[in-house]
N, C-alpha and C positions, 0 to 999 in steps of 0.2 A: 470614385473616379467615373467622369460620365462618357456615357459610351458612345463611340462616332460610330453613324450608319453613312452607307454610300449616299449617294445622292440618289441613285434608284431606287432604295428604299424610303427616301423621303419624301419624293413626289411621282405622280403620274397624271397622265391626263386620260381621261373618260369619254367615252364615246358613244352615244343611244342611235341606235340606225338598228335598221332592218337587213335583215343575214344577206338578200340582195341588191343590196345597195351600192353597184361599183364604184360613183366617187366616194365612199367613206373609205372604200380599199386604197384609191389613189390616196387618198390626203394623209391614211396611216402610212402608206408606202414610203413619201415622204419625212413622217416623222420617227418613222423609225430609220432613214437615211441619216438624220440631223438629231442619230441615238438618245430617241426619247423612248422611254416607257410606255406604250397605249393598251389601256383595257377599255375595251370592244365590248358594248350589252347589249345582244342582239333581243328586240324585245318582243321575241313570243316565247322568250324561256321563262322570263320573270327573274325576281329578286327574294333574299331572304332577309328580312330584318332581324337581326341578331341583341341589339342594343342601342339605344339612344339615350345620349349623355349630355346635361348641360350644366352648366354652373357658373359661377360670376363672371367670370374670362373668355370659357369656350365650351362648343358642339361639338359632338362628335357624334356622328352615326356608324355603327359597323354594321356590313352588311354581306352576302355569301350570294359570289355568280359564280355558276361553274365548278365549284367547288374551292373558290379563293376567296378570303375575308380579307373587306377592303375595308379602311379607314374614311373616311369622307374628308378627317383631316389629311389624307396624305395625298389628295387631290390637287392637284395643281391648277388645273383648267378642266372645263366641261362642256363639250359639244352636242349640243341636241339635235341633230340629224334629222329625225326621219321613227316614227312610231311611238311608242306608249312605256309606261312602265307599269308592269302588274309586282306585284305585290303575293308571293304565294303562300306568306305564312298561316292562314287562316283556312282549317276546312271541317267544313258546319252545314255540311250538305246534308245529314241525318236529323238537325235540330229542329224544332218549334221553327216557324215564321219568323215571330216576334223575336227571340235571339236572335236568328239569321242577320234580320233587319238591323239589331243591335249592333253585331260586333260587323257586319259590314260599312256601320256608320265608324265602329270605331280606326276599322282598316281603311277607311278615306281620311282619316284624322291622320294618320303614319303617312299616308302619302302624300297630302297637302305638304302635311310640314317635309319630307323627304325631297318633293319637288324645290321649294323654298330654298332648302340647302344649297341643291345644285344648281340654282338660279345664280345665286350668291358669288358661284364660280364659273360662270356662265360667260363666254369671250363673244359669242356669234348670238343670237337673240337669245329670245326665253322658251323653255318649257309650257311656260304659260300665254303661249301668244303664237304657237302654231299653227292655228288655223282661223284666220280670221276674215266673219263674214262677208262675202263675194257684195252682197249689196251697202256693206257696210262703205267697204270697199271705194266703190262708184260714187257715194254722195262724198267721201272725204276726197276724191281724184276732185270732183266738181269743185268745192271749196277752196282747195288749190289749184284753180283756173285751168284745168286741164279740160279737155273736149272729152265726153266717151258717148257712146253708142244711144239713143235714146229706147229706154226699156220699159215693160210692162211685164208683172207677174200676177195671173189670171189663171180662175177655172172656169172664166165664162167663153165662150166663144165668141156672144156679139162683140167682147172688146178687143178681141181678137182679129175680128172682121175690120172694125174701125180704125184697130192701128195700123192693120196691111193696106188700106186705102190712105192715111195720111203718110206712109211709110214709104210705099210702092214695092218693097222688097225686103224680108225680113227671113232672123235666122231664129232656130229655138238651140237652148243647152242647158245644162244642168243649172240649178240656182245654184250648190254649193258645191259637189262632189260630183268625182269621175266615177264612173260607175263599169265594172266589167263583169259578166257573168261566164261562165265557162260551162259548157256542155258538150258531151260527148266529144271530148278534144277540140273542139271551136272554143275558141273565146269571141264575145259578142260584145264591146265596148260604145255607150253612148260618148257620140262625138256631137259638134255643133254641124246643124244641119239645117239648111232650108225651108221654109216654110208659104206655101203659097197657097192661089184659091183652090186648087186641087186638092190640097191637103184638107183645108177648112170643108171641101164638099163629105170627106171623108170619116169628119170629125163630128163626134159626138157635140150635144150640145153645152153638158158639161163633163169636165174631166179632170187630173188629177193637178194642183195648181202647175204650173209652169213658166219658164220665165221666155221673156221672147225678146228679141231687140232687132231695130233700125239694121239692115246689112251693110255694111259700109262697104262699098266698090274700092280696094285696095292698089295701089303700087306693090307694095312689099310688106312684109311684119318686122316687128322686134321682137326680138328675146334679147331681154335686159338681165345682165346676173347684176344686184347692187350687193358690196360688200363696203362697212368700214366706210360710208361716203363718198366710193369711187363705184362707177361707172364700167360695165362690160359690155357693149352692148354688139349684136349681129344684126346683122340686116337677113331675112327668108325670104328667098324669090319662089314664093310657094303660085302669085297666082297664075303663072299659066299651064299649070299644071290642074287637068281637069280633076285628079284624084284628091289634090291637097290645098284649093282652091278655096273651099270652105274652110276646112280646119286644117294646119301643116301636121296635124299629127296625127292624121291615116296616108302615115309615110307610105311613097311608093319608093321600094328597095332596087326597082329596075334603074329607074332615072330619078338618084335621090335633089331634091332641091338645091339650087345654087348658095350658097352662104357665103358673107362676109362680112367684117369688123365693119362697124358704123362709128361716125362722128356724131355725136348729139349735141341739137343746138345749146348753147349758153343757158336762152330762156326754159327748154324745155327740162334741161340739168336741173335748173334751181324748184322746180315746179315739184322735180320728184324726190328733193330731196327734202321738200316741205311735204310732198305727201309719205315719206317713209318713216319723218321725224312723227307725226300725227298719229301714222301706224302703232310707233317703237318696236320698230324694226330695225336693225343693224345689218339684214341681208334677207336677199332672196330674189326669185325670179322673175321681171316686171313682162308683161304681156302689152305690146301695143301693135295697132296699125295704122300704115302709114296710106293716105286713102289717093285716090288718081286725082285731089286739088292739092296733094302735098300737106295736109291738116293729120297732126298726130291725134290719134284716139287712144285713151287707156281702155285695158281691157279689163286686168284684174292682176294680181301682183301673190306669185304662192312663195308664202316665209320658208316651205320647204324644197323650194323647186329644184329641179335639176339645173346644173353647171357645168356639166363633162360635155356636152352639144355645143356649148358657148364655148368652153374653156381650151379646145384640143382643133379646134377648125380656125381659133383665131389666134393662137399661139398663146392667149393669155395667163396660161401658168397659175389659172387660179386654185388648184390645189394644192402649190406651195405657199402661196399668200395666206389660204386657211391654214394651213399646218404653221407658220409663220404666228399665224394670231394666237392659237393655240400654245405655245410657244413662251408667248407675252416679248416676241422680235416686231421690233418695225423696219421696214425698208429704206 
């Protein structure tokens, strides 16, 4: 006689994010409103691979967070959020090199295919496509007739010099990553910042590469959240605010920036939905600005971006639409 399990024990859905991550809090909040089962892998504890099983029909991976053995088959849906997944079963800190090197090749072999699995169940992007290159980015925005920023990434200075004379005003930021360092209770965060001839009299003649671009004289920004081929978009009245002029995110907490819900035109909808199908992307947060002749510029588009800043100022309820997809509900 075969044995009936609940439905709780047949499936759940899975969740990679990082322990601070409050919209992953919000989107479980709702799914466990709409009693779903969610296991949460917060990923700087790591995973244990216990067994992986294949054979003519089906995969199975077991594996132990937290002290629970989960099935891969009893996964429902799998949300990739926000961080990594380590792998802890292997420690070979005492061995030869040459082993080391060995069975770390073989603990990237477990986790390729591991990633694989949970792509398989994957509702919201991949695993595999987190983080994708900022310049990569910009030439695929161009190809989909989008405008951005004209850029140069340089460790010489003359070309430095050259492009702020064809420029007239230009900003420097990171080419790929935010970067914050913390020291004695400060935290020290590079943000996009100005660059002029003062700067250049300052500067070495070579330095460490950098990227620099065209400053565009702004109206307003977008934060775009795209999920699913629909569109979130706000409008940041960041520039008349001398502190967040440059960049809206050396938020000033006194008098925080004006926000609201924007309309996107027709042409510039189809533009990004041809540059996110290019990406394969299914979501994330698109960065543009809107410049004082009315010309949208992309900026750069993060697969992980945040959505609780769009999603709670403009009523759009985008953590139950995730929890929703998660789910496998349409609206």
């Amino acid at each position: 006689m075969a044995t009936i399990r609940r439905k709780s024990e047949l499936s759940f859905i899975v969740i990679l994010s990082s322990p601070e991550d409050q919209s992953t809090s919000d989107v479980i909040e709702w799914l466990i409103a709409k009693k779903e089962k969610v296991i949460r892998i917060n990923h700087k504890k790591g995973i244990y691979i216990n067994k992986i099983s294949l054979n003519e029909s089906t995969t199975n991976i077991s594996f132990k967070y937290n002290n629970q053995i989960i099935n891969s088959k009893n996964i429902k849906s799998f949300w990739y959020r926000r961080g990594f997944i380590k792998i802890n079963n292997i420690k070979h800190s005492n061995l030869p090199s040459k082993i080391r090197g060995y069975l770390q090749e073989e603990k990237d072999a477990i986790l390729v295919f591991f990633i694989y699995e949970l792509d398989l169940k994957a509702k919201i992007n991949s695993l595999m496509r987190y983080d994708i290159n900022k310049l990569y980015q910009l030439a695929i925005a161009r190809n989909c007739k989008l405008k951005i920023p004209n850029t140069i990434v340089t460790n010489d200075l003359k070309n430095v010099r050259y492009f702020l004379r064809k420029n007239k005003r230009i900003i420097t930021k990171s080419i790929q990553s935010s970067f914050n360092l913390q020291n004695n209770e400060k935290t020290y965060g590079l943000m996009t910042n100005t660059y002029d001839s003062t700067d250049i009299q300052k500067s070495q003649k070579q330095f460490f590469i950098t990227k620099f671009q065209k400053h565009i004289k702004k109206r307003f920004e977008l934060r775009i959240f795209y999920l699913n081929k629909e569109f979130y978009p706000m409008a940041i009245f960041s520039q008349n605010n001398f502190k967040t002029r440059v960049d809206f995110r050396n938020y000033d907490m006194v008098k925080p920036n004006r926000t609201v819900p924007y309309l996107l035109p027709e042409s510039l909808r189809n533009q990004l939905l041809l540059l996110m199908k290019k990406l394969g992307l299914s979501s994330g947060s698109i960065d543009m600005i809107v410049s004082d002749s009315n010309e949208y510029y992309f900026l750069e588009v993060n697969p992980v971006g945040q959505f609780g800043m769009v999603s709670f100022p403009c009523n759009y309820f985008i953590e139950e639409k995730i929890a929703n997809i998660l789910l496998q509900k349409t609206e």
